[in-house]
C-alpha positions in Angstrom: -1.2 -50.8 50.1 -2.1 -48.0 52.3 0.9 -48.3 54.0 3.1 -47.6 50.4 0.5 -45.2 50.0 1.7 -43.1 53.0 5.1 -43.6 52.5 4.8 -42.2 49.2 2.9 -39.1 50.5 5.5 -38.3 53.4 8.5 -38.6 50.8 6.5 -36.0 48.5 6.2 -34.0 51.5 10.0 -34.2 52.7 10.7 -33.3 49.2 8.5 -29.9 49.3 10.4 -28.8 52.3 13.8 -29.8 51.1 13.1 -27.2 48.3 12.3 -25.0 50.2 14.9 -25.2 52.7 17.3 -22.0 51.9 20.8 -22.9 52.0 24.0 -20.4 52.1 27.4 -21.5 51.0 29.8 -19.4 52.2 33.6 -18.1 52.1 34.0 -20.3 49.1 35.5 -19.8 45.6 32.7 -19.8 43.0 32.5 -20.3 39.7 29.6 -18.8 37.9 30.0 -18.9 34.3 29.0 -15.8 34.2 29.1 -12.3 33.8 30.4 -12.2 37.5 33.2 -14.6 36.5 35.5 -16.3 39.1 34.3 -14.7 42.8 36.5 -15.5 46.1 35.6 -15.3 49.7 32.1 -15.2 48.3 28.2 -16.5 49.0 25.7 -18.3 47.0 21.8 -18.8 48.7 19.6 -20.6 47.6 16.3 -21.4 48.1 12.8 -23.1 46.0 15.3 -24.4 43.9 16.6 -21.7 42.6 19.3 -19.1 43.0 19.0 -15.7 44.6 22.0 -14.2 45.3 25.7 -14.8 44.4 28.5 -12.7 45.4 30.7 -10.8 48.7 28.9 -9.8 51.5 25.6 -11.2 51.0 23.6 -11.2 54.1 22.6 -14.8 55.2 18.7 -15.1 56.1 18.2 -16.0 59.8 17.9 -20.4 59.9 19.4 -20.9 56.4 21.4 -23.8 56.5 25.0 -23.0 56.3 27.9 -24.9 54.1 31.4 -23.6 54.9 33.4 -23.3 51.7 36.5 -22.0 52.9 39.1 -23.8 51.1 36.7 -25.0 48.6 35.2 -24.9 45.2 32.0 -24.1 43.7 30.9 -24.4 40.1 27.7 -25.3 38.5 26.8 -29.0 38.3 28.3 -30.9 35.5 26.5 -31.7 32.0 27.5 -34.9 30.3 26.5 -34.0 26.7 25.5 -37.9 25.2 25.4 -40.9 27.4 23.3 -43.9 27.5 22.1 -43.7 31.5 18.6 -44.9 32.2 18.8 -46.8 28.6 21.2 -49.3 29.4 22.0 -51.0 33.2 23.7 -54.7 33.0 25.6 -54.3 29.4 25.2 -58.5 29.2 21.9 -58.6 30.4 19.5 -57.9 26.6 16.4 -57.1 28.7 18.0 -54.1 30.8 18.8 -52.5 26.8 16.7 -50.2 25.8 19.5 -48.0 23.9 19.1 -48.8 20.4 16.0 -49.8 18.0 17.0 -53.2 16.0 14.0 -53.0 13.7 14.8 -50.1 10.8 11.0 -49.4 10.4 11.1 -47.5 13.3 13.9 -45.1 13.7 13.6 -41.7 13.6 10.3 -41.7 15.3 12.1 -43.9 18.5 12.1 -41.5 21.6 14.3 -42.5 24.5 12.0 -40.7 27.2 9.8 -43.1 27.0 12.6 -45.8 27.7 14.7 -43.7 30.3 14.5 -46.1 33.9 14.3 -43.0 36.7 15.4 -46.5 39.2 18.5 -47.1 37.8 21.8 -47.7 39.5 23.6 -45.8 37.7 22.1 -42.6 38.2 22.9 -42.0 41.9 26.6 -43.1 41.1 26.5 -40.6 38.4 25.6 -37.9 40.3 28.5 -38.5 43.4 30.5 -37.1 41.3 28.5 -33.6 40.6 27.2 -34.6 37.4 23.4 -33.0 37.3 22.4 -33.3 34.0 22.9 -35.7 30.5 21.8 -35.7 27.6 20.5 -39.6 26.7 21.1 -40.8 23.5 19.9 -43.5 21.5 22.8 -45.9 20.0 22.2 -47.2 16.3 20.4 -50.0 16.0 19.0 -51.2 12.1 19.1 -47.5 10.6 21.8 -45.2 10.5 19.4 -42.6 11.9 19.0 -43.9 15.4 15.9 -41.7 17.6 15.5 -38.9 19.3 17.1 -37.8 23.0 16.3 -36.5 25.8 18.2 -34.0 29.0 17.5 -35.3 31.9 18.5 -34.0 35.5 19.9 -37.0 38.0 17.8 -35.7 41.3 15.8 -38.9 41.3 11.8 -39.1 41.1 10.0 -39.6 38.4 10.0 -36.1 36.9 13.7 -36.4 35.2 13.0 -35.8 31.7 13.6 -31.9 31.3 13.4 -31.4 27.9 12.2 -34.5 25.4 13.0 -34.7 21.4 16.0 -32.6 22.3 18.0 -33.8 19.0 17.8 -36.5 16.2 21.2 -38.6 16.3 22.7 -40.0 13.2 25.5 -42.1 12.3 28.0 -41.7 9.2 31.2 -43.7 9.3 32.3 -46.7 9.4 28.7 -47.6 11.4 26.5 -45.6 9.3 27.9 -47.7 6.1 27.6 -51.1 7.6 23.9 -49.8 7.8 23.9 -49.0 4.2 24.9 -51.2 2.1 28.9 -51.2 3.4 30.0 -47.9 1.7 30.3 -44.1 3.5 28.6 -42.4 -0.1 25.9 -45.0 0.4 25.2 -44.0 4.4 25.2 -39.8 3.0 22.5 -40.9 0.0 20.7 -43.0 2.8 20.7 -39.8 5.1 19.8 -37.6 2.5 16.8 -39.6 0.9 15.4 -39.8 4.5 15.4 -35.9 4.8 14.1 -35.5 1.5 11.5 -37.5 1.7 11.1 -35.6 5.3 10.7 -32.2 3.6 8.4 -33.5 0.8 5.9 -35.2 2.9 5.7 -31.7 5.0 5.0 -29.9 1.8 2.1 -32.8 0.6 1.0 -34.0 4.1 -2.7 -34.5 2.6 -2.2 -35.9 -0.2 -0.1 -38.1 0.9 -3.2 -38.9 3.6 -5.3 -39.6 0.7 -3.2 -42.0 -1.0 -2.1 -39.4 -3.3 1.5 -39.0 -3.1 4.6 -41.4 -3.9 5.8 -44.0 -1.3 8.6 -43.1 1.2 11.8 -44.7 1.9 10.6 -44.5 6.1 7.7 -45.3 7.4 4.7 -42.2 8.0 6.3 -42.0 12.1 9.6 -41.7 11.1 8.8 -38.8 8.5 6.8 -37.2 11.2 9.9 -37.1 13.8 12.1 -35.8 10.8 10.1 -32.9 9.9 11.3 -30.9 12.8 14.6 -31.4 11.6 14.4 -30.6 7.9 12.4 -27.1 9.1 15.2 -26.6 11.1 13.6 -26.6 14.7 15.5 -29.8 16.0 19.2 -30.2 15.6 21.0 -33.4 13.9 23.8 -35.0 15.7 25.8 -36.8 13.2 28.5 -39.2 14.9 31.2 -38.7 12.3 35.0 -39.5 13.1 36.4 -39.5 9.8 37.6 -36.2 8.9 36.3 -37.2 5.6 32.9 -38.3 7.2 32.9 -35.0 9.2 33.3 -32.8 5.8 30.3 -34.9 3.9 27.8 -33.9 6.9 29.3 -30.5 6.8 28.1 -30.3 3.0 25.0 -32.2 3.7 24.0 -30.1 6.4 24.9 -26.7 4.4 22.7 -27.9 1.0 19.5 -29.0 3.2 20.3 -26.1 5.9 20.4 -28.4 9.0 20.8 -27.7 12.9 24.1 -29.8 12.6 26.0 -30.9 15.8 29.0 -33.4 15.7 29.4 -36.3 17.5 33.0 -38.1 18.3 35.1 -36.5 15.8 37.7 -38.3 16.5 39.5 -36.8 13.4 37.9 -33.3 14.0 40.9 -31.5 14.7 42.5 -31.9 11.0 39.0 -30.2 9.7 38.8 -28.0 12.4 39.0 -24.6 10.5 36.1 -25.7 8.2 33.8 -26.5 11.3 34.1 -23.4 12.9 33.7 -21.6 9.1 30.5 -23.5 9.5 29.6 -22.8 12.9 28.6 -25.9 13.6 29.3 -27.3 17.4 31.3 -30.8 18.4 30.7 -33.3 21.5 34.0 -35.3 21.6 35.1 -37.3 24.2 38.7 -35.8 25.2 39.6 -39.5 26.3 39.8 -40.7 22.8 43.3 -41.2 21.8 43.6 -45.0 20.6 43.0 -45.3 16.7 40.0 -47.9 17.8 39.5 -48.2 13.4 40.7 -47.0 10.9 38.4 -44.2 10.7 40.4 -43.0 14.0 43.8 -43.3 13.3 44.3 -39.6 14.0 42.8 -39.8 17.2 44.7 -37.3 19.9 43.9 -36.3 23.1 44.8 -32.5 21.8 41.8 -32.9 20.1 40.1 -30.3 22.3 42.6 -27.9 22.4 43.1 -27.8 18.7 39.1 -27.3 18.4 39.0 -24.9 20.6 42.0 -22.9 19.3 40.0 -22.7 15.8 37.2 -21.4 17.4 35.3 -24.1 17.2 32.5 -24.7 20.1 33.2 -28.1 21.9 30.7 -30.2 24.6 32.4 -32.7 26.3 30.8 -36.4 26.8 31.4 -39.9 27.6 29.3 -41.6 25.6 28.1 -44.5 27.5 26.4 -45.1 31.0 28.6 -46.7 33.6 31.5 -44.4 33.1 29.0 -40.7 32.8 30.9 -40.0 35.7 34.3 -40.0 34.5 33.1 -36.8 32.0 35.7 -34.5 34.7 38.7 -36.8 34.4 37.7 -36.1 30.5 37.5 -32.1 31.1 40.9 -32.7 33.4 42.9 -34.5 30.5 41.9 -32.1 28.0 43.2 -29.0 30.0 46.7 -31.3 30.4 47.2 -31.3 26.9 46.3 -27.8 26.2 42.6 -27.1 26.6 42.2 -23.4 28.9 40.9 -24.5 32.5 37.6 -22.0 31.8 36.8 -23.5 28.5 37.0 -27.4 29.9 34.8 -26.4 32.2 32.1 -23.7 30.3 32.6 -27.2 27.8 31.0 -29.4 30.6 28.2 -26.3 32.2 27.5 -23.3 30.2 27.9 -24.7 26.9 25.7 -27.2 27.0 23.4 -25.4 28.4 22.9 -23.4 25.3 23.5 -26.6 23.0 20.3 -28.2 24.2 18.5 -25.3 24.2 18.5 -24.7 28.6 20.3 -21.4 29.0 17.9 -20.0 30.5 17.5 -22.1 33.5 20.8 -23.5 33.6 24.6 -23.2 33.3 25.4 -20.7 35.6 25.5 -19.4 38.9 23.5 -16.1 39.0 19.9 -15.3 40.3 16.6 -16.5 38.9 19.2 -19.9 37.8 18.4 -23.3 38.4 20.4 -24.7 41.7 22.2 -27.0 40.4 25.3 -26.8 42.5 28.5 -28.6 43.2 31.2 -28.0 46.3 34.4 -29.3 45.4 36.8 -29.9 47.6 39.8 -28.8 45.4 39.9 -28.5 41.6 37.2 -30.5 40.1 39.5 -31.4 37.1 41.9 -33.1 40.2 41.4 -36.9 40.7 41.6 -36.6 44.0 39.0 -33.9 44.5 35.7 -35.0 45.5 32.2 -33.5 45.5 31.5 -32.4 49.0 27.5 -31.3 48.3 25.8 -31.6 45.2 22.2 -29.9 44.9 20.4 -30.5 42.0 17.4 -27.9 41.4 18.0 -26.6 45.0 17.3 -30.2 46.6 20.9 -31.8 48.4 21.1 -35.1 47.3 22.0 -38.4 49.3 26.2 -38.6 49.1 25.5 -42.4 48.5 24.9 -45.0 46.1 24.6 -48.7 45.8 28.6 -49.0 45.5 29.6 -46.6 48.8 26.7 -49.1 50.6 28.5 -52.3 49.3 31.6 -50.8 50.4 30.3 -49.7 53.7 28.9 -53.4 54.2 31.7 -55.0 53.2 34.5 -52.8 54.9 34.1 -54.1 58.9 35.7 -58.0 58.4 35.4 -58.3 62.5 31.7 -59.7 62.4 31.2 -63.5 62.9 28.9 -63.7 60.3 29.9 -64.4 56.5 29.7 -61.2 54.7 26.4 -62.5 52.5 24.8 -62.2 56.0 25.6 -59.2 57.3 23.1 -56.1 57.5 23.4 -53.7 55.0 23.5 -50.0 55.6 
């Protein structure tokens, strides 16, 4: 015990002086997202985990650690804008789930911080690829309205939630009526009753207390988690793919004045002039291109670009947990069939940032931000680029995960022994 006990204390200790360790990147080409733009033959230091200067001809502190960039890339370290990591580790396995509620007395009120698993595998694998930060989303379960989600960064410890009850998430559709009854009108009335009854039970809190008041649809924590939403102080993420679907949360959301964000709108494209009218914001995954259902069959992959083009705000996401890290290959096949180069990639840093309410600390290279920093060794978009560093909140993180190890281990076939016996790395 005393022994753990020490090891833990030395780690916290490493830790402290890995944040403050300054570190200059230098000669490389950075992209800060902001108002500095794209910089070449430029420096970034950092140091306590943040930014201090970004720019040419910065002078480098005496015994900062150096990181050549010549020939490389720098940009901000990717935001995956819903997945399911530290929710969900062996899909097959029901005890490693923690995604989705099954029960639909609690719903609204479920709050996947206090689920998220800062041990899991998938979070270092994640991260190799210079993604930094996710949101983590619960998945419906036995309501249409599914829980709350959280950001978290991917720099390991025990401290990864950033910001907790960053958004309800809701589901319309095709899985929103199989919730409801089987029809899409049933799903809206569902979704509506639950914010009304929200809104009322804000306005007659006592008396409701005192036996007073008429009974809810949701239970008393559920209307509690809602009122946020129906004040308009927590957004809604509707999952919608119909453009249908995507319309009927556009009206909802007008006629109760909702925070709306979409989710998947798969179909968002053929509405797209009516969600930027309503300045309302869409997470798609750029990969979706197969009509899935039939509540996709207009599924593109210009689905981005044609968002974009109607000056609609688009995040980009995955969606799940194992594949997180495939959100660039998203951002890369979404500038191949038309998405601007700077917009895939403010869709995957900056605008996320000001989606889940981080701006401040995060989403671009300038002073005072956040270190969270990627060097690329080409185009990040490229499949054949990898991330050289990755620094989340100013600390380098290990270039390693449980797969590079069981490659490393498995890669030398001279030793004698069978490969179940050989040390690992």
């Amino acid at each position: 015990m005393k022994r753990a006990s020490a090891l833990s204390l030395l780690l916290v200790l490493l830790a402290s002086l890995l944040r403050g360790e300054t570190v200059a990147i230098t000669g490389a080409t950075i992209h800060t997202l902001a108002a500095a733009g794209t910089i070449r033959d430029a420096t970034l230091l950092m140091t306590d985990g943040r930014i201090v200067a970004v720019g040419q001809n910065i002078a480098v502190p005496a015994g900062a650690r150096r990181i050549d960039g010549r020939g490389k890339i720098v940009t901000p370290g990717l935001f995956n804008s819903i997945t399911r990591i530290g929710i969900t580790e062996v899909s097959a396995v029901s005890g490693t789930q923690d995604l989705a509620v099954s029960s639909d007395r609690i719903t609204a009120a479920f709050d996947v911080a206090d689920a998220i698993n800062p041990d899991s595998t998938v979070i270092p694998v994640t991260r190799l690829d210079g993604v930094t930060r996710v949101v983590v989303a619960p998945n419906a379960g036995g309501s249409l309205i599914a829980g709350q989600g959280a950001v978290i960064h991917l720099g390991g410890g025990d401290a990864l939630v950033l910001r907790g009850k960053v958004a309800m998430f809701a589901f319309l559709g095709e899985r929103g009526a199989e919730l409801s009854g089987g029809s899409r009108g049933a799903a809206i009335l569902r979704l509506r009753e639950a914010l009304e009854d929200a809104r009322d039970f804000a306005a007659n809190r006592r008396a409701f207390e005192s036996g007073n008041r008429r009974e809810y649809a949701f239970s008393r924590l559920d209307l509690e988690a809602l009122v946020p939403v129906v004040n308009g102080e927590q957004s809604l993420v509707v999952t919608a793919h119909r453009a249908s679907d995507i319309l009927a949360s556009l009206r909802l959301a007008r006629e109760l004045r909702l925070r709306l964000i979409l989710a998947g709108a798969a179909e968002g494209w053929k509405v797209a002039r009516s969600i930027a009218e309503a300045g309302v914001a869409v997470i798609i995954n750029p990969m979706d291109n197969l009509p899935e259902s039939f509540e996709r069959l207009g599924a593109s992959l210009e689905n981005a670009a044609r968002l974009h083009a109607a000056g609609v705000t688009i995040a980009l996401m995955t969606g799940d947990a194992h594949n997180a890290r495939n959100i660039r290959q998203g951002a890369g096949n979404a500038v191949a069939y038309g998405l601007p180069w700077d917009a895939a990639l403010a869709a995957v840093t900056s605008v996320p940032a000001k989606l889940w309410n981080l701006a401040e600390r995060y989403g671009a290279l300038q002073p005072g931000m956040d270190a969270d920093v990627v060097v690329w060794s080409g185009d990040p978009f490229e499949l054949t680029t990898h991330a050289e560093a990755v620094f989340i909140r100013g600390v380098a993180v290990p270039m390693r995960s449980r797969q590079t190890d069981l490659r490393d281990r498995y890669s030398d076939v001279s030793s004698d022994l069978p490969p179940a016996y050989r040390k690992g790395p």
